[in-house]
C-alpha positions in Angstrom: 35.2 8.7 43.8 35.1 9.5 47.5 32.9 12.4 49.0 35.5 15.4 49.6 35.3 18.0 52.6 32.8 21.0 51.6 36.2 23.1 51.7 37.8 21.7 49.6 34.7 22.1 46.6 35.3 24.3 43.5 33.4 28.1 44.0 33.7 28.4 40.2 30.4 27.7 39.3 31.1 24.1 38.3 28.1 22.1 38.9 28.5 19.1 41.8 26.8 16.4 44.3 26.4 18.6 47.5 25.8 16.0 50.8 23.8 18.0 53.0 23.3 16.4 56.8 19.7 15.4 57.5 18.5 15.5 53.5 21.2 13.5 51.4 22.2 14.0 48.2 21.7 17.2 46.0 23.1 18.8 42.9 24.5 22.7 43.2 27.1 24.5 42.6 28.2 28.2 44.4 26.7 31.4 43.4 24.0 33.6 43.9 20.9 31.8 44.0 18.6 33.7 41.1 14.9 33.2 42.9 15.7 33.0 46.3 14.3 36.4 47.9 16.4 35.9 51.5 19.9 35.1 50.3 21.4 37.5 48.2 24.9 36.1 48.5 26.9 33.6 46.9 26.6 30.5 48.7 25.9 26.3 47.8 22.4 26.9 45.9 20.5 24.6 43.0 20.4 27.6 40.7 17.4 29.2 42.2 17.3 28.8 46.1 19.9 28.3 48.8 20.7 24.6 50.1 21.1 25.7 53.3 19.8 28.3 55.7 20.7 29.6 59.3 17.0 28.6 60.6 16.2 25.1 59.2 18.9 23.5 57.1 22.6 23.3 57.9 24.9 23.7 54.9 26.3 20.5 52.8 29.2 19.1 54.9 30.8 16.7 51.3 30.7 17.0 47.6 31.4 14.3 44.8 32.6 16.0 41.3 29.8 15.5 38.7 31.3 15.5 35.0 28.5 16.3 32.4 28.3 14.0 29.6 30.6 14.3 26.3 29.6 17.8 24.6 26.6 18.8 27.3 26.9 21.1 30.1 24.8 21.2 33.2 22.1 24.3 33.4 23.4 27.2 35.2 27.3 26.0 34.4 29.6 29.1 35.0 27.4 31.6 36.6 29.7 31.9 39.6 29.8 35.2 41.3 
């Protein structure tokens, strides 16, 4: 597997390996994040906060598809919105 463009990442929910410049590696997936009290919009979260934000972090720039392992699904799976 090669690291994709960001644009090119699924916005269905599916969980994936974000790359986000100046952190590394971290798993998300697109949606509304459900704890975080600034962003209220769908965007590349961890199921609870944002990934990225317009003051300190830029947003993941590459993704890597993650499959779950035969008859599991990741937490927060599907909640795409």
């Amino acid at each position: 597997m090669e690291w994709q463009p960001i644009e090119t990442a699924p916005r269905d929910g599916r969980r994936v390996l974000l790359w986000l410049p100046g952190r590394g590696p971290e798993w998300g997936y697109w949606s509304v994040p459900t704890k975080d009290l600034v962003n209220r919009e769908p965007c590349w979260n961890d199921g609870e906060h944002a990934l990225s934000n317009p003051w300190s972090w830029p947003p993941p720039s590459h993704w890597l598809p993650v499959e779950p392992p035969p008859g599991a699904e990741f937490p927060g799976e599907g909640r795409s919105e």
